[in-house]
N, C-alpha and C positions, 0 to 999 in steps of 0.2 A: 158663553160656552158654546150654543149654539152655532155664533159664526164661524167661531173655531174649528168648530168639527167638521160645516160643511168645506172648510176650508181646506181639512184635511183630508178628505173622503174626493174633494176634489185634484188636491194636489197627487193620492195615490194613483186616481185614475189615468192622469196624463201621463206618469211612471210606467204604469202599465200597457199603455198604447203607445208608448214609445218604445217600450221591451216586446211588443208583437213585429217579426220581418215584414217587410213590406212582399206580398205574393211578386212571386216572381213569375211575368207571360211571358206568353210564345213568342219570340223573336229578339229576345232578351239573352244580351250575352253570358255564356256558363262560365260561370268564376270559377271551377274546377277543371276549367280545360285550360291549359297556357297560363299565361300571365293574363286575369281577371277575362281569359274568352278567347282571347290571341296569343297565335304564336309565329315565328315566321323562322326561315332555315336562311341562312346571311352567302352568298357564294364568299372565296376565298379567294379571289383574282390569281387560282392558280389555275383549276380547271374548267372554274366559270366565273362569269361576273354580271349571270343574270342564269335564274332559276325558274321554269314557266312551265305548270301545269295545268294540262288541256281536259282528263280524264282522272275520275276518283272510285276508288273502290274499299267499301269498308271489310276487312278481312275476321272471318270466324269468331280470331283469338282478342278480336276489335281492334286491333293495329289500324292505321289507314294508307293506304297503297296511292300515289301520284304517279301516270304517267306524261311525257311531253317531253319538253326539251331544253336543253340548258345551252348557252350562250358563251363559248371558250373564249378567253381573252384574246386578242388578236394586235399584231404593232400596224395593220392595214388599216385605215380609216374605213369605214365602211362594208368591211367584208368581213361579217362576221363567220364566225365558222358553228353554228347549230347542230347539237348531236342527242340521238336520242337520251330520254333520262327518266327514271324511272327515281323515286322519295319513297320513305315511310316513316311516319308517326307512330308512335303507342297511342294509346287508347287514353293517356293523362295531356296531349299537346308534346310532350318532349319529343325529340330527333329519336329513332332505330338507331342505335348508334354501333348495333349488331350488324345492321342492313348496309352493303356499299360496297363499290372497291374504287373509289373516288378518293381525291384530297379532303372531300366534304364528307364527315358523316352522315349517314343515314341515304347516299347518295349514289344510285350506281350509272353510272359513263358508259355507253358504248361507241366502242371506234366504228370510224365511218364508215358505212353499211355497202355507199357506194360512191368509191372515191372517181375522180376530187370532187365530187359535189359536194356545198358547201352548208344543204339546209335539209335538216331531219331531223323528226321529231312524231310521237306516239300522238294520234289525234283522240285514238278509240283500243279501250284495251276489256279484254275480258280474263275474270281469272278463276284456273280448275279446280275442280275438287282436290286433285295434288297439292294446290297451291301453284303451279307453274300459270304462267300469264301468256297471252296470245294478243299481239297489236298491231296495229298497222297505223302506217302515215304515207306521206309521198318524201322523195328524196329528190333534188333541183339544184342547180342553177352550175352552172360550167359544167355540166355535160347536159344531155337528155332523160328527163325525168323520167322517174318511174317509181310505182305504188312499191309497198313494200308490207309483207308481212313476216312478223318474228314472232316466234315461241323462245321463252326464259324460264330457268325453274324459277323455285323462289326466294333463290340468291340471287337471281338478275342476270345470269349465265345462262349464255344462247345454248339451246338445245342440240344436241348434234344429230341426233336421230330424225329433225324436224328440217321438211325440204334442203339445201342446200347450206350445211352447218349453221344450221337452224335460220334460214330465213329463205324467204321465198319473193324473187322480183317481177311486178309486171310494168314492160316496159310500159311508156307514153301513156302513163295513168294513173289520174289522182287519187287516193283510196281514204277517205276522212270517215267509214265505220264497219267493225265487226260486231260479231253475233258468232256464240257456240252454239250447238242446235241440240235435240237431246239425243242425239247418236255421236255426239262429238265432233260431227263435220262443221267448217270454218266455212263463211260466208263473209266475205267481205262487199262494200259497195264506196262507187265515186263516180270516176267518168274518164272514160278515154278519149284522147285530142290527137287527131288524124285532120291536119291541113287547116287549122283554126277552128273545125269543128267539136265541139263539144258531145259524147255522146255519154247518157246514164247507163252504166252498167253493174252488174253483180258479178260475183265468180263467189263458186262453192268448191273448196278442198277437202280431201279427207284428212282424219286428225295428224297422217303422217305427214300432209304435205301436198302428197299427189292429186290434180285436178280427180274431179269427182263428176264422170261422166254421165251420172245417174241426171245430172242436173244441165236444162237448156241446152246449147251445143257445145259437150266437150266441156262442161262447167260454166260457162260462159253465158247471160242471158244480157241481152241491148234493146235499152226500152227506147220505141220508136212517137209514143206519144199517138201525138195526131197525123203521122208519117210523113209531113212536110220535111223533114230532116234537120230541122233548127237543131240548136244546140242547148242543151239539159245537164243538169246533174244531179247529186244523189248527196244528200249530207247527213243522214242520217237512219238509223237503220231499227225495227223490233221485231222480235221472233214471236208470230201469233200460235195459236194452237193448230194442233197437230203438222208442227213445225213449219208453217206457212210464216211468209216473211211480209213486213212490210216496212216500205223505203217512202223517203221525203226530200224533195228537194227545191227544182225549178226547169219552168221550160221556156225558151222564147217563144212564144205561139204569136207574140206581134213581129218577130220576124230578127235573126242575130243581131246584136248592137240595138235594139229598140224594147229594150228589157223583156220581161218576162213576169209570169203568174207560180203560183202553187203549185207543186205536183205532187201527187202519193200516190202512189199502186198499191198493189197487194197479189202475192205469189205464191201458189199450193207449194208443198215440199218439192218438186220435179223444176220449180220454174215456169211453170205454166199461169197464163193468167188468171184470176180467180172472178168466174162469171159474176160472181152476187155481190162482187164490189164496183161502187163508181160506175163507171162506160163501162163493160167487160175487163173490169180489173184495176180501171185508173181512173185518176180524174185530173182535169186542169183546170183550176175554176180561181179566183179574188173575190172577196168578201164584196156582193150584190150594191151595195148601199157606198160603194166608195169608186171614184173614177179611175185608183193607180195604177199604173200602167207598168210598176217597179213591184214586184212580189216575190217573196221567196221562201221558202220552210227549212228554216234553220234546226230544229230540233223536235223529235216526236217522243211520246210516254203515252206510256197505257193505263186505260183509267178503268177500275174498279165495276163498271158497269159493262163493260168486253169495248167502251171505244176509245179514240185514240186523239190525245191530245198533240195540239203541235203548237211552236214558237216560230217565231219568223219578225217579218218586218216587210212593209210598205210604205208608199210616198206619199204625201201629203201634197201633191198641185198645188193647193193654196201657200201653205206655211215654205214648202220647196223645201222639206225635211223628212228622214226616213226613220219611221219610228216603231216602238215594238207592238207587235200584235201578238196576241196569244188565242186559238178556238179550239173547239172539240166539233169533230164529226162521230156519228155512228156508226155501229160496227159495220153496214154498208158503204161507208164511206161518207155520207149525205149530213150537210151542216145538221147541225142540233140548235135549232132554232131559241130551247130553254137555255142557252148557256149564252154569259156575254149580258152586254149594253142590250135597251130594249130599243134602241135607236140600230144596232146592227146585230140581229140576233145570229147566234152563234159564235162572237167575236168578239172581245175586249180590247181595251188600248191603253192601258196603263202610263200613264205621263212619267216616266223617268227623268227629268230634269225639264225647267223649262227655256231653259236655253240650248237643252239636246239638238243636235242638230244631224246626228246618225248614231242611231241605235243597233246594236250589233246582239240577238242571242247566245250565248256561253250553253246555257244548261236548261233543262225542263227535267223536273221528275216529278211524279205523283206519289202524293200521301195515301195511306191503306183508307182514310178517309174521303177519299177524292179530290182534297185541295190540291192546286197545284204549285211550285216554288218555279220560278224564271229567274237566272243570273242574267245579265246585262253586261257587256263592256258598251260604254257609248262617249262621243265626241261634243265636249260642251266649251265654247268658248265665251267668257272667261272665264267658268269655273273650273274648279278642280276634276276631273272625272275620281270617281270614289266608290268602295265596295256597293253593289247596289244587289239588291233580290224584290222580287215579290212574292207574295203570296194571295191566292185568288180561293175564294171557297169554288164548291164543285160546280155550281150554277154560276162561276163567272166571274164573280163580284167580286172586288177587291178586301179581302178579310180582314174588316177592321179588328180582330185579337190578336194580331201579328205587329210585331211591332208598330210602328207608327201607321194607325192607318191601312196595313196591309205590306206597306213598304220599309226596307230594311235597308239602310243605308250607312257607311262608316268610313270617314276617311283611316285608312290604314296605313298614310306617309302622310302626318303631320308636319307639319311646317321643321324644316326647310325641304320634306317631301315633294318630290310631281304630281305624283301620282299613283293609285293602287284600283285594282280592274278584278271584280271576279268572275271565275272561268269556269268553276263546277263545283258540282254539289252533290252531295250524298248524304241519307240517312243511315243511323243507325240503327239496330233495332229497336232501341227503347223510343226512336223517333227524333232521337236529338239531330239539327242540322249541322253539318258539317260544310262550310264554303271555301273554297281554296280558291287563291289566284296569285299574282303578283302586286308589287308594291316597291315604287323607287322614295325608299326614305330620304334620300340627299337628293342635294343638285349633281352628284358624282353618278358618273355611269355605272352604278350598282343595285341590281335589282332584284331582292329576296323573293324568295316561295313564300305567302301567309294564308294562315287558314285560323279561319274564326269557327267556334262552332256555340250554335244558340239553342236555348230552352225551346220546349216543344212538348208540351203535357198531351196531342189530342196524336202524335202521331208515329205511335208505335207499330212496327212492323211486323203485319202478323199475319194480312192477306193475298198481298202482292208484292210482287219485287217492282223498285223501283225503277229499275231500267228496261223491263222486260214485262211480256204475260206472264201469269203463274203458269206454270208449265203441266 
């Protein structure tokens, strides 16, 4: 009787531990979003046949907002025709099937901004208290390019009250990021190209449109660096307090065509430089402990302490590979020595594949906790390129409670798939992550919008915004 019972006292228990869920971690796909975490919007090879969001934004009512561009079919080999596109999801993974005036639900088209050019698309979008959205990209190729910025309500319909039936063009200028400020003045940044030269520059408008003379010359502010006159640019952009800007990009300081280093400034509200950062307002510097000579700052976020995180990429001399890097400076600009590898303090380098062979930044945003999330698009031959992120706690380190290791990887075009690349990221309030990008499930030229979005128990939105200072 005896065995019996311990028999039985032991068969209940494994009943019972089998009937407890296995916890569910951070990095862990939500089976209430999509299909078990994924979802993806398919083009229709009428208005598109490839779907590619560059910018995300999670909306109030929790919708999610995709700006970028979608890919119209074409009988040209070659010459695709790219026009801006703006998605939206609910808040369960399904399509806005409210949302659009495309052959695609939840999908809105717009014609071409600046004809005949052939390539447009939203890099960086910000959206109002109305709900109306504000973005900008560059427009190219069979004519002379030029930045572009448009106001939309939140039907996707260009403003008419907003610059020139609602868009605004600057010639001969690439413009990959805006910023609303808290007076509602528009600030955009990229680089203007006058004779192969590359120059970094900003331009601030007021919310109708009209340059905003209050700022640099005429709206206008062109950063000179080290005044050698190289060539720089600006790829991404945050609004610091009391509406002081700060830009990130690149400058050749070894001289055009012989790469280039890091660069960030920092800009009082006027456009003026701000003394207590970097050199008198900027810096140009590559991580001390490393020889590359290829540097660049792909993407800046603000972290929870007043400083400022950024993503980017440099070269490895030895390996002859360009790989990601991610550091924090403070709020003067100056490495943070605490954050990062103890071999290059202020500086991590997260191994994204080890047959990576160029590593490309998509996204940074910081957690109200201070971790930080990096997308990744990178080039691996022979492997698949595949959804990739990290996550680094605040000091650096790669956060082994995040999915594997810290790193979140998933191929999202399974075999007979190419390929799937993600491109940006957004929290929600509760902290859940939201990843979007593309994904070619065939070997057929057709390539969906997908967006995974995973568990995240430490990182609830409660102290800062994710793409910006708290204001």
């Amino acid at each position: 009787m005896q065995s019996v019972k311990v028999q039985a006292t032991a068969t209940l228990a494994l009943i019972l531990a089998s009937a407890v869920p296995a916890f569910a971690a951070d990095g862990d796909f939500d089976l209430d979003f999509g299909t078990d975490g994924i979802a993806y919007l398919t083009p229709d090879l009428v208005d598109a046949q490839e779907i590619q969001p560059f910018a995300s934004v999670v909306l109030p009512d929790g919708k999610i907002l995709f700006g970028g561009s979608l890919d119209a079919p074409t009988t040209v080999p070659f010459e695709q025709e790219y026009r801006v596109m703006f998605a939206r999801f609910n808040a369960d993974g399904t399509v806005d099937t409210t949302f659009g005036n495309s052959s695609i639900p939840g999908v809105v088209k717009l014609d071409n901004l600046v004809p005949p050019n052939r390539m447009e698309g939203v890099e960086s979008m910000q959206v109002l208290a109305d709900g109306s959205i504000v973005a900008t990209g560059t427009s190219l190729v069979n004519s002379p390019l030029k930045g572009f910025v448009i106001k939309v309500d939140a039907t996707g319909t260009l403003d008419p009250n907003f610059g020139t039936g609602g868009m605004l063009l600057v010639p001969a200028t690439n413009l990959h990021a805006v910023v609303v400020d808290s007076e509602g003045r528009i600030v955009v940044a990229g680089e203007q190209v006058n004779s192969g030269v590359y120059t970094a520059n900003l331009r601030r408008f007021n919310a109708d449109g009209s340059p905003d003379n209050d700022f640099g010359t005429s709206g206008l502010v062109a950063l000179d660096w080290d005044g050698a006159g190289n060539s720089s640019y600006l790829s991404d952009m945050l609004l610091g307090p009391n509406d002081s800007i700060i830009v990130g990009g690149a400058y050749s300081v070894y001289g055009d065509g012989n790469g280039g280093d890091f660069a960030i400034a920092r800009l009082d509200a006027t456009g003026t430089p701000d003394a207590t950062f970097g050199d008198n307002g900027q810096r140009v510097f590559h991580d001390p402990s490393s020889d590359s000579f290829i540097n660049a700052i792909l993407r800046l976020s603000a972290t929870p302490d007043g400083g400022i995180a950024f993503a980017g990429y440099d070269y490895d001399i030895d390996l002859g590979v360009t790989g990601l890097i991610i550091g924090h400076l403070g709020a003067d600009g100056s490495d943070d020595a605490t954050f990062g590898d103890a071999a290059t303090p202020g500086y991590v380098r997260p191994v994204v594949s080890a047959s990576a062979q160029s590593v490309n930044v998509t996204d940074l945003v910081t957690q109200p906790d201070g971790k930080l999330l990096a997308s990744a698009g990178y080039y691996a031959f022979p492997d698949k390129e595949s959804f990739f992120t990290v996550r680094t706690t605040a000091a650096g380190q790669l956060d082994d409670t995040f999915a594997e290791g810290g790193i979140f990887v998933a191929d999202l075009a399974p075999d007979p798939g190419v390929y799937s690349e993600a491109e940006t990221i957004a929290l929600q309030p509760d902290g859940k992550i939201v990843i979007a990008g593309r994904a070619q499930r065939s070997d057929q030229f057709l390539v969906d919008l997908a967006v995974v979005r995973l568990l995240n128990g430490g990182g609830a939105d409660d102290t800062i915004f994710a793409d910006s200072f708290d204001p």
